[in-house]
C-alpha beads as a LAMMPS data file, in Angstrom:
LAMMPS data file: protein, C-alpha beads

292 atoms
291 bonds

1 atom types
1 bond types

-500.0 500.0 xlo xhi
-500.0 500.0 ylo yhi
-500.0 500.0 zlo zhi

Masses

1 110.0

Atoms # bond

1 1 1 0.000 0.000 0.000
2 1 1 1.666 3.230 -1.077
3 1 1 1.809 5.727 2.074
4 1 1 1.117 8.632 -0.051
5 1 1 -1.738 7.647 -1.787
6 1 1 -3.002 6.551 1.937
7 1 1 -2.208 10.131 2.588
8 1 1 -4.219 11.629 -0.155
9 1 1 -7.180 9.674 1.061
10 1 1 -7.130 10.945 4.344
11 1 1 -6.369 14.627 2.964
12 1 1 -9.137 14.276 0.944
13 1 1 -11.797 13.329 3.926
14 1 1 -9.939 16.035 6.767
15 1 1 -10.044 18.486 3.927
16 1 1 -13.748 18.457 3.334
17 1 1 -14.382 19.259 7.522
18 1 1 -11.911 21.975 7.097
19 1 1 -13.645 23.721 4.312
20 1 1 -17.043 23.348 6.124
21 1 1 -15.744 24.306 9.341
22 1 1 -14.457 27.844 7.181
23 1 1 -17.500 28.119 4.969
24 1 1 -18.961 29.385 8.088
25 1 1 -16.516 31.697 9.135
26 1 1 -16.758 32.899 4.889
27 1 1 -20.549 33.366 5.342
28 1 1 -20.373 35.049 8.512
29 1 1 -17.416 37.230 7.126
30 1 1 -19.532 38.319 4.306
31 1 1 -22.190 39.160 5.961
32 1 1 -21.027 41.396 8.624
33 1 1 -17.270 41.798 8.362
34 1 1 -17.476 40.185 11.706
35 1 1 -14.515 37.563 12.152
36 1 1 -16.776 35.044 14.666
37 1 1 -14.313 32.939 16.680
38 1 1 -17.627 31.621 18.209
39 1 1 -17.667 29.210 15.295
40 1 1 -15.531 27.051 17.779
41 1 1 -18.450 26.879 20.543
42 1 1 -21.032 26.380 18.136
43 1 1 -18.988 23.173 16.701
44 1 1 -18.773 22.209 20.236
45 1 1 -22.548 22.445 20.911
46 1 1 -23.057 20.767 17.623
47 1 1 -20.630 17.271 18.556
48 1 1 -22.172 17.543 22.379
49 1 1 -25.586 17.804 20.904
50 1 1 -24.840 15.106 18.447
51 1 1 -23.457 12.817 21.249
52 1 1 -26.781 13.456 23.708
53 1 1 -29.483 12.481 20.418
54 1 1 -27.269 9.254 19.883
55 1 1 -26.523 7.916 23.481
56 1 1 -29.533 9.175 25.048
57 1 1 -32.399 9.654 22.777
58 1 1 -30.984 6.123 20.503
59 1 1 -31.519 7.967 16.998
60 1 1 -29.381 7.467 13.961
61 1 1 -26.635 9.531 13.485
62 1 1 -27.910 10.791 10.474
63 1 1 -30.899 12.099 12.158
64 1 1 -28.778 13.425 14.916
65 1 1 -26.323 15.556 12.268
66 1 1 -29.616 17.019 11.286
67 1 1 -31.179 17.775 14.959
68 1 1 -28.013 19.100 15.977
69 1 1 -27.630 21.826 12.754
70 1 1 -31.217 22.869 13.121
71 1 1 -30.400 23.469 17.013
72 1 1 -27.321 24.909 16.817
73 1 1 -28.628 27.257 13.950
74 1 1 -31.422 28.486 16.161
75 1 1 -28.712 28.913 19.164
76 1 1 -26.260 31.005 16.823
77 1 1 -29.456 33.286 15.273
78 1 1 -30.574 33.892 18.700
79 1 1 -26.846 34.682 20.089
80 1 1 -26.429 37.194 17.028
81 1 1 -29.953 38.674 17.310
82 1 1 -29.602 39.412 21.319
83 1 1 -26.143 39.940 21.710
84 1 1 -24.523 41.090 18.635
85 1 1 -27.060 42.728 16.516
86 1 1 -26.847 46.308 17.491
87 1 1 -23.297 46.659 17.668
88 1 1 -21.961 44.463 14.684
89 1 1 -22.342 46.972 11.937
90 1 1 -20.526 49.309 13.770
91 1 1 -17.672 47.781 15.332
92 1 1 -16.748 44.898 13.618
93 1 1 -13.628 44.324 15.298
94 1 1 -14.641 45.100 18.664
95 1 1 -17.431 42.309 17.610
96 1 1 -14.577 39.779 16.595
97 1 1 -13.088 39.951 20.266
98 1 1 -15.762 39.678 21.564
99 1 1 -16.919 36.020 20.270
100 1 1 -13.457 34.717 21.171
101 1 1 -15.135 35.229 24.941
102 1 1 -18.305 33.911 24.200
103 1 1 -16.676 30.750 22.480
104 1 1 -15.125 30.380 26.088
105 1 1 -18.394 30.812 27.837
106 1 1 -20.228 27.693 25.203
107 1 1 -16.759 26.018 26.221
108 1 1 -16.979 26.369 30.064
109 1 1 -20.825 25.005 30.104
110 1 1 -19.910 22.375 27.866
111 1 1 -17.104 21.102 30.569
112 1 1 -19.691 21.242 33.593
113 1 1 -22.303 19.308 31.851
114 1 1 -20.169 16.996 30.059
115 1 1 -16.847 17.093 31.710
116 1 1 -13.316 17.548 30.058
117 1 1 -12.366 14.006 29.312
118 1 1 -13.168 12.579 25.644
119 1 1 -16.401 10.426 25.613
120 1 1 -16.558 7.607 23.281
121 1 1 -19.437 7.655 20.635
122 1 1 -21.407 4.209 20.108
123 1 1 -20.354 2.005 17.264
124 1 1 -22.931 3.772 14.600
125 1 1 -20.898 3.361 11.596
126 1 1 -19.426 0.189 10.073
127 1 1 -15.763 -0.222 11.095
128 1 1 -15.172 -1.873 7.402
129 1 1 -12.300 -0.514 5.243
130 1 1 -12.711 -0.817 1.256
131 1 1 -9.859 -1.165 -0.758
132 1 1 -9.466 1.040 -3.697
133 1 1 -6.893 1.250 -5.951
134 1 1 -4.610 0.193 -3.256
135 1 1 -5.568 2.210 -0.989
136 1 1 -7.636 1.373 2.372
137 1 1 -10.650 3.875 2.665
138 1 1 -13.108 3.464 6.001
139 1 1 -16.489 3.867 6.117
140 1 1 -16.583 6.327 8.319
141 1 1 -14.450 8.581 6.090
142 1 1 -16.495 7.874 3.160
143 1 1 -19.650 9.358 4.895
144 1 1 -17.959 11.792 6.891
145 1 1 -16.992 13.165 3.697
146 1 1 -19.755 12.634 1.471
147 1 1 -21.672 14.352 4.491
148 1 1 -19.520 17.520 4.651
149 1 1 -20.113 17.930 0.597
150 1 1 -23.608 18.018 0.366
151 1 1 -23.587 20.289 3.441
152 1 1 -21.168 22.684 1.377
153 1 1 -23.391 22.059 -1.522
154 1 1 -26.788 23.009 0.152
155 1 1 -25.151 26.027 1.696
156 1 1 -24.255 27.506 -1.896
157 1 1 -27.747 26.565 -3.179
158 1 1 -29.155 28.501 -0.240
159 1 1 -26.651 31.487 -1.016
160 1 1 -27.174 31.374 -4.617
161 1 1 -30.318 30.038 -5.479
162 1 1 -32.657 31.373 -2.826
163 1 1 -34.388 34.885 -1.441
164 1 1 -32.342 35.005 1.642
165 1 1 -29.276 34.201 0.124
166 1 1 -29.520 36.594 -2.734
167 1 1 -30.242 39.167 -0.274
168 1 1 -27.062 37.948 1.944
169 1 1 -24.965 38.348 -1.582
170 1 1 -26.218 42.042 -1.995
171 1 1 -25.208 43.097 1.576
172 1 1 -22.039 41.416 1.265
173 1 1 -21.513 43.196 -2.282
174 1 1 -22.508 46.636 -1.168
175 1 1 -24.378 47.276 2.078
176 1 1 -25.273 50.345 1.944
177 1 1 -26.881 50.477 -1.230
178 1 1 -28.524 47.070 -0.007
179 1 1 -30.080 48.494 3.014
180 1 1 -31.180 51.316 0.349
181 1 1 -33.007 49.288 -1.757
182 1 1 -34.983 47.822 1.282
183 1 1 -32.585 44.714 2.306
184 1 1 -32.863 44.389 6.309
185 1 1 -28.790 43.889 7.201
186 1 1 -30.244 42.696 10.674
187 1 1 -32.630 39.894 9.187
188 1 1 -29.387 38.970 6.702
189 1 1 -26.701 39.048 9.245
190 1 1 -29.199 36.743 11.443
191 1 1 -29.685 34.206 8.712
192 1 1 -25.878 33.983 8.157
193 1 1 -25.305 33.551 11.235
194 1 1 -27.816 30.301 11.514
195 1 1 -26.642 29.087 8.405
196 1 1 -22.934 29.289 9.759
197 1 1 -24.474 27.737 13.072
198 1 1 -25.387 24.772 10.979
199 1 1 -22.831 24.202 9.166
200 1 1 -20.475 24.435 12.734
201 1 1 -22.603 21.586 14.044
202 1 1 -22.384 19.391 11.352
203 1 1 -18.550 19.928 11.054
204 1 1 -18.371 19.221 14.797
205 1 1 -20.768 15.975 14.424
206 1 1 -18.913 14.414 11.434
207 1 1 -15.434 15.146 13.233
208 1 1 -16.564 13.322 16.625
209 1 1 -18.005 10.567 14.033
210 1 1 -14.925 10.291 11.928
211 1 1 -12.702 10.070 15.503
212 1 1 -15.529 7.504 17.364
213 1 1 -15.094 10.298 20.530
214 1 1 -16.035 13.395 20.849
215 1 1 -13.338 15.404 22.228
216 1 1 -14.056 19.088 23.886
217 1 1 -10.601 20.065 23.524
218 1 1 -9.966 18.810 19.837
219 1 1 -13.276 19.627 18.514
220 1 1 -13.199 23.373 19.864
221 1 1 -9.330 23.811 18.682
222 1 1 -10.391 22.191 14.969
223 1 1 -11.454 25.695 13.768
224 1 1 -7.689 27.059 14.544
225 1 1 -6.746 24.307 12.997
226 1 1 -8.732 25.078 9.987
227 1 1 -7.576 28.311 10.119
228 1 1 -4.712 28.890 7.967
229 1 1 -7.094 26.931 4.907
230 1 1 -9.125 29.605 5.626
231 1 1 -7.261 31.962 4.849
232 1 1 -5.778 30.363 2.422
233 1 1 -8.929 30.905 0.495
234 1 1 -9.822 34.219 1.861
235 1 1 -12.270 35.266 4.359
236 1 1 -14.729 36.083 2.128
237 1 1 -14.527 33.201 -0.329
238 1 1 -17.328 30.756 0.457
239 1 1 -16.592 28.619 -2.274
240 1 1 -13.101 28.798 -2.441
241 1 1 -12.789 27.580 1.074
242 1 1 -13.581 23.747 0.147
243 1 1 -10.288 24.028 -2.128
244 1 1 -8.796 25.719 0.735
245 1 1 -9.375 23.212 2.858
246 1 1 -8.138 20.072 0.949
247 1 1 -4.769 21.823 -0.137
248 1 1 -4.096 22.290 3.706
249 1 1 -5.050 18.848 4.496
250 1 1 -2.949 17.858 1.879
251 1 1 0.088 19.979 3.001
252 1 1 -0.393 18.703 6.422
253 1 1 -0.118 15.350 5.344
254 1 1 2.757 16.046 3.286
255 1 1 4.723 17.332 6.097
256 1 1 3.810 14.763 8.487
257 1 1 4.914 11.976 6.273
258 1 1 8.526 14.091 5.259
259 1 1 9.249 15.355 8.473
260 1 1 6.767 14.015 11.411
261 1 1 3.727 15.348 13.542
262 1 1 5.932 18.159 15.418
263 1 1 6.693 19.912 12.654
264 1 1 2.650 19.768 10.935
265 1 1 1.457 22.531 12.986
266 1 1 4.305 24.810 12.617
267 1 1 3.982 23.999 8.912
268 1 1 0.863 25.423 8.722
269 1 1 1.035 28.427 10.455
270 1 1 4.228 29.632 8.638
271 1 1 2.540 28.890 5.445
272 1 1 -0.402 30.967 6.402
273 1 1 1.600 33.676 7.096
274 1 1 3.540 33.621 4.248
275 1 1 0.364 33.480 2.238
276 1 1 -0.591 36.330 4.323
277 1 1 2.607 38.898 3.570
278 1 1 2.336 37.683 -0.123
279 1 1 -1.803 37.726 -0.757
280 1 1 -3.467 38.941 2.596
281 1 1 -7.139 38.061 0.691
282 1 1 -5.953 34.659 -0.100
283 1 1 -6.640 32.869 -3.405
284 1 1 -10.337 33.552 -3.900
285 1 1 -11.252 36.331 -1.843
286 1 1 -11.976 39.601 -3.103
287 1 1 -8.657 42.164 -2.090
288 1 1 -9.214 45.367 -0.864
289 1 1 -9.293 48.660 -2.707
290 1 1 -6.879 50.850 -1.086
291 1 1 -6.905 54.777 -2.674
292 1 1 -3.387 56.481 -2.266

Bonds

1 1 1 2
2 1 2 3
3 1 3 4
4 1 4 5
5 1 5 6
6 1 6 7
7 1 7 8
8 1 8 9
9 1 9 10
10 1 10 11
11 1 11 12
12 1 12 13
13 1 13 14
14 1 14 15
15 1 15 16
16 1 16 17
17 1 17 18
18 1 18 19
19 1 19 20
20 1 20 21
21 1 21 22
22 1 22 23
23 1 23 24
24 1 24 25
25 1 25 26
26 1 26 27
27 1 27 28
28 1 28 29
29 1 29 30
30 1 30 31
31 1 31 32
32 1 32 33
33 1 33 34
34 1 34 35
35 1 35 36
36 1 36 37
37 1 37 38
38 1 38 39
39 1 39 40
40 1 40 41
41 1 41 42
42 1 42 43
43 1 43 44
44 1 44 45
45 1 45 46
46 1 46 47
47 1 47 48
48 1 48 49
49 1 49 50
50 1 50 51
51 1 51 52
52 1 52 53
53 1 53 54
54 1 54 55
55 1 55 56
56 1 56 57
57 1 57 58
58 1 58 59
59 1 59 60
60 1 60 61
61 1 61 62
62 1 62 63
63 1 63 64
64 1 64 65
65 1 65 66
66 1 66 67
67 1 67 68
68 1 68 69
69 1 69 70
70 1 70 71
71 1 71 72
72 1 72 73
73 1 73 74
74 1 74 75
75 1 75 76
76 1 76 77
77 1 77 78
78 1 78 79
79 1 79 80
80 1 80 81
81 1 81 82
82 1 82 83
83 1 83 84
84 1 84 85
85 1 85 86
86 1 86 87
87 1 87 88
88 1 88 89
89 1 89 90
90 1 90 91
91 1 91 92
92 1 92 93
93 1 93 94
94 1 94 95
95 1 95 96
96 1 96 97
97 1 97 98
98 1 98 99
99 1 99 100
100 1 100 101
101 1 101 102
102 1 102 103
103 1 103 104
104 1 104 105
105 1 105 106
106 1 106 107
107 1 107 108
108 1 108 109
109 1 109 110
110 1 110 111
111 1 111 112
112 1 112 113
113 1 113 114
114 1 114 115
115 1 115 116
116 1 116 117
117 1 117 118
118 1 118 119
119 1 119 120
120 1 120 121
121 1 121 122
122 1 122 123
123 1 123 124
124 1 124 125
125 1 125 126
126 1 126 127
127 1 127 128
128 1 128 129
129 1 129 130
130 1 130 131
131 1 131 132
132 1 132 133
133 1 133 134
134 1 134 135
135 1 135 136
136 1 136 137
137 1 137 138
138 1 138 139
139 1 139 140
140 1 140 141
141 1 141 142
142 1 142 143
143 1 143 144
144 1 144 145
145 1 145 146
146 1 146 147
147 1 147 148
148 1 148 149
149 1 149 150
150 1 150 151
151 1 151 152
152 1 152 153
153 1 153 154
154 1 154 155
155 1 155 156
156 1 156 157
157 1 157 158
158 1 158 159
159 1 159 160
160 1 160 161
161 1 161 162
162 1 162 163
163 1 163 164
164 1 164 165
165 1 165 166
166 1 166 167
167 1 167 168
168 1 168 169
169 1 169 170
170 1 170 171
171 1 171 172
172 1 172 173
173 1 173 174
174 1 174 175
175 1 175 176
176 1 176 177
177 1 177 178
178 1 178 179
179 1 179 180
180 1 180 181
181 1 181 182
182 1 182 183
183 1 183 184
184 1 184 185
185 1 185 186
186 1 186 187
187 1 187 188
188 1 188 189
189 1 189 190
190 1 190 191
191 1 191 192
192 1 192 193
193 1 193 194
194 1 194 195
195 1 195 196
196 1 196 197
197 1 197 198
198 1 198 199
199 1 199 200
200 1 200 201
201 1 201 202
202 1 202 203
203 1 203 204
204 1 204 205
205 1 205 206
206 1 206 207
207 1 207 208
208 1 208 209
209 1 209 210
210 1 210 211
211 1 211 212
212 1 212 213
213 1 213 214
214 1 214 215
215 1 215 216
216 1 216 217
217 1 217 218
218 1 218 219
219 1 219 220
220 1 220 221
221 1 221 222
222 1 222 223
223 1 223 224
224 1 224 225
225 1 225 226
226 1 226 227
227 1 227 228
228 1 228 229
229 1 229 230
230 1 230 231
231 1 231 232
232 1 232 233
233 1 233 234
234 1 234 235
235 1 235 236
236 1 236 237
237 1 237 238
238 1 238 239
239 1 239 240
240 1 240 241
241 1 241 242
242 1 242 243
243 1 243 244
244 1 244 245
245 1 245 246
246 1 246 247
247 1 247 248
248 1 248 249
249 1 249 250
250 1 250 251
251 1 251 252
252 1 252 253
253 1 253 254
254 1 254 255
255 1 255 256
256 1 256 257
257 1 257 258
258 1 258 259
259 1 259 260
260 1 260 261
261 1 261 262
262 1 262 263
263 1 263 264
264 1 264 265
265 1 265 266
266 1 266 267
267 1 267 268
268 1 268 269
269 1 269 270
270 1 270 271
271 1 271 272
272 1 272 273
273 1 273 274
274 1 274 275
275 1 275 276
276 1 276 277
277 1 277 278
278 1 278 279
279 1 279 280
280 1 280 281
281 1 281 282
282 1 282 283
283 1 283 284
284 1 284 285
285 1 285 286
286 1 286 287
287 1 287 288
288 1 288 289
289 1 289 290
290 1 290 291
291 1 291 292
């Protein structure tokens, strides 16, 4: 079995989490220039939530990806509606600071409830490997991943293809002139930030599936793992994050196959901020207009 294309299969299944996990932060981004770090606590919510439905209520995990999303997007409307609402527009950054607190506060209630040791989910998905091509591929991975496309793919339907998301393009396009022709920012910003709700449970879920535990520390540090793919694509890029995503798993990989697991983390974070000094709005997203 050839180690690199194991490693390609594996790239290919942690890059589709990491370009959900940032086609939240994208949609969020867009939205309200608002750079939510509480995409971290919402994934958290979303694997705990997952766990609960599975262990306690005995539903399939399929049913509990979908419980979870539709919960966590009502929690993450409801936290931007109450608590952010009146003073995103304004001070975006101030805004971004502040989530990285409440991500802490999801975080702390999450470790009284649950505790800080790694639970281990029931056996819900085959533990069969099929060999293709050489290569082993698990079950798991296969509907982790298939799961975390279609999720990407009904988000850009919704943005593309539907009232709310047309009217989430125009404020991301030009607000002003949005809010002018009768687009409610507040309404928007609220629906992007359910839709990036959703899409931070279901990235949490499939991780904790993909793992068999669900681990608050891992699944809470995955979107600063994510991170550099990100921004890799740009903050702003909702569909260039997927690529993002799989050419950072796949550098990852690289790395820890050439040189070992100590050296994938560094890796990453000196690539993103190389990519940062030499395209700050990554690949795909839109750069600034600066007037000298």
């Amino acid at each position: 079995m050839s180690v690199a294309a194991q490693a390609v299969e594996g790239s290919i299944a942690t890059g589709a989490i990491y370009g959900l996990v940032g086609s939240g932060f994208a949609v969020i981004f867009r939205a309200t220039k608002v750079l939510s770090f509480t995409q971290s606590g919402f994934m958290l919510v979303g694997a705990f939530t997952f766990y609960d439905i599975i262990t306690v209520w005995k539903l399939g995990f399929l049913l509990a990806i979908l419980i979870s999303a539709a919960a966590v997007a009502a929690l993450s409307a409801l936290v931007y509606f109450f608590v952010f609402a009146r003073v995103a527009s304004s001070a975006a950054f101030a805004t971004s600071i502040a989530t990285i607190g409440l991500a802490g506060v999801f975080q702390a209630i999450i470790a009284i409830k649950f505790g800080t040791t790694p639970l281990t989910l029931p056996l819900v998905v085959s533990s069969h490997s099929y060999k293709f091509l050489g290569v082993f591929v698990p079950t798991v991975d296969i509907i982790s991943t298939v799961i975390a496309l279609i999720g990407f793919a009904l988000l850009l339907m919704v943005l593309r293809f539907t009232p709310v998301g047309r009217r989430m393009e125009a404020v991301a396009d030009n607000a002003p002139l949005a809010v002018h022709l009768g687009v409610s920012a507040a309404r928007t910003s609220t629906a992007a930030w359910a839709l990036a709700g959703a899409t931070a449970a279901v990235a949490g879920s499939i991780f904790s599936l993909r793992t068999f535990v669900v681990d608050p520390a891992g699944t809470s540090n995955l979107a600063m793992v994510a991170f550099p793919a990100i921004i890799l694509a740009g903050m702003d890029s909702v569909g260039g994050v997927l690529l993002g995503g799989l050419i950072f798993a796949g550098v990852q990989n690289f790395v820890y196959i050439v040189w070992g697991e100590q050296w994938v983390t560094i890796a990453s974070f000196v690539m993103m901020l190389a990519l940062l000094g030499v395209r700050p709005s990554g690949f795909f997203g839109t750069p600034d207009a600066v007037r000298l």
